[in-house]
C-alpha positions in Angstrom: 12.9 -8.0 11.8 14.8 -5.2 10.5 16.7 -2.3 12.1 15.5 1.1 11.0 17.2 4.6 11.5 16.4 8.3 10.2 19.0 8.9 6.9 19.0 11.3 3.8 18.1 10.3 0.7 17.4 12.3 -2.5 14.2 10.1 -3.4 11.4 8.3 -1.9 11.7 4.5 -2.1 7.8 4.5 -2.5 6.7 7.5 -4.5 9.9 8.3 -6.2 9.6 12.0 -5.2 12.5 14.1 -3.1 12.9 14.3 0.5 13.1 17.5 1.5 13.4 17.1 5.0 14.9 15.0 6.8 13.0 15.0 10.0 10.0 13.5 8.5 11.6 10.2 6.6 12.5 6.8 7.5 15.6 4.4 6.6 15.0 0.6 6.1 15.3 -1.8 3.6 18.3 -0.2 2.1 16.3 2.7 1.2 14.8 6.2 2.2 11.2 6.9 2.4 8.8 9.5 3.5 7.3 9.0 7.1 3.6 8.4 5.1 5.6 6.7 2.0 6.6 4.0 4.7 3.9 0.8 3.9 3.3 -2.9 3.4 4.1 -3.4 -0.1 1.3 -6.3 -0.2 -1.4 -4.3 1.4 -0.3 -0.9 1.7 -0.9 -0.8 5.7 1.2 2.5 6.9 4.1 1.7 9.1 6.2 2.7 11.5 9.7 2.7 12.5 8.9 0.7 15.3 6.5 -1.4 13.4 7.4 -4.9 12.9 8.5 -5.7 9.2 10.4 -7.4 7.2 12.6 -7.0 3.9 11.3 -7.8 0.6 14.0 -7.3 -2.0 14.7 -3.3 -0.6 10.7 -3.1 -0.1 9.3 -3.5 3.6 6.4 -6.3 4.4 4.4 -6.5 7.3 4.2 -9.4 9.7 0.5 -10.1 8.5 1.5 -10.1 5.1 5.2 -11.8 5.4 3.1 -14.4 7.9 0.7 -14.9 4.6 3.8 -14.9 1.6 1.5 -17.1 -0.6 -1.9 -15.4 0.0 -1.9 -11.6 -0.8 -3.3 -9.1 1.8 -6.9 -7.2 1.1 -6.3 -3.7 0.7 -9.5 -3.0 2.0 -10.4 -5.4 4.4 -6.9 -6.6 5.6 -7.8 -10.6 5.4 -5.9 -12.7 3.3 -6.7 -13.1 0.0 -7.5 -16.9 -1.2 -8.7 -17.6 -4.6 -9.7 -14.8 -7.6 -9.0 -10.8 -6.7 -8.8 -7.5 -8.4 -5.3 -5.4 -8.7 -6.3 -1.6 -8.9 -4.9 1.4 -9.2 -1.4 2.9 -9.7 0.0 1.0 -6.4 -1.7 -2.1 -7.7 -3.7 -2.5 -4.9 -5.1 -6.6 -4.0 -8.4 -6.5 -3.4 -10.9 -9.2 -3.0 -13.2 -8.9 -5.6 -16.3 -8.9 -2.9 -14.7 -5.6 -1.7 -14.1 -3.6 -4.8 -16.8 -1.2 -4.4 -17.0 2.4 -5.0 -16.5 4.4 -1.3 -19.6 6.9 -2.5 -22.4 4.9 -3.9 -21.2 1.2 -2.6 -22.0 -0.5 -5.9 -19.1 -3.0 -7.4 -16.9 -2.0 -10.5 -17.7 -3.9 -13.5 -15.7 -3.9 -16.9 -18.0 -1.2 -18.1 -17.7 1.0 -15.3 -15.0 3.7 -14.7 -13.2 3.9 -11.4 -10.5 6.3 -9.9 -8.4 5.5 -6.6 -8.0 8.8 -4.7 -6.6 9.0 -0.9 -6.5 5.4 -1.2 -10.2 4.7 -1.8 -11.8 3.4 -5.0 -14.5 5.6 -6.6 -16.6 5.5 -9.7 -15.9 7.9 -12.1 -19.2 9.6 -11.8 -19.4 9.6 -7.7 -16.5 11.6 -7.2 -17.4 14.3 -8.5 
């Protein structure tokens, strides 16, 4: 488990955007990031600085995740990921391919479908609007 303590940094070891205040950031795995820039690299669960977590070459991993090295993490559903899934988005979100549905209509992405990630939910293009 690593220590964690509140530092100054000039960017966010997530997003890659300045800290502007220090007040609101967290220092741990060798680097600063915003309080809500502080998540699972796996499966993107928020953490905290009392959170239990571990380094993964300067990127924190949750117990659930670090407990599961060789099976990703579901984004959405948090279970472990065994056999084919889908990486989405910018973050490259795992997901298992069962639970890659769009958040307004609930239908499953195919190849000729669209999607958007937004907030941290999947979308097809049409439904978010």
């Amino acid at each position: 488990m690593q220590e964690v303590s509140v530092k100054v940094s000039l960017y966010c070891g997530y997003c890659h955007n300045p800290i502007t205040d220090t007040k609101y950031c967290v220092n741990a795995c060798g680097t600063t990031f915003h309080k809500e820039c502080f998540v699972c690299k796996s499966c993107h669960v928020r953490l905290f600085s009392f959170s239990k977590f571990f380094d993964d070459n300067g990127k924190p991993v949750c117990a659930t995740c670090n407990a599961n090295k060789n099976n990703p993490v579901c984004y959405i559903c948090r279970n472990p990921i065994e056999g084919s899934y889908t990486v989405a988005g910018p973050q490259e979100f795992k997901v298992h391919d069962a639970c890659f549905k769009c958040a307004g209509c609930g239908k499953p992405f195919s190849s000729d479908t669209g999607f958007t990630e937004d907030e941290g939910k999947f979308w097809h293009l049409m439904c978010l609007r």
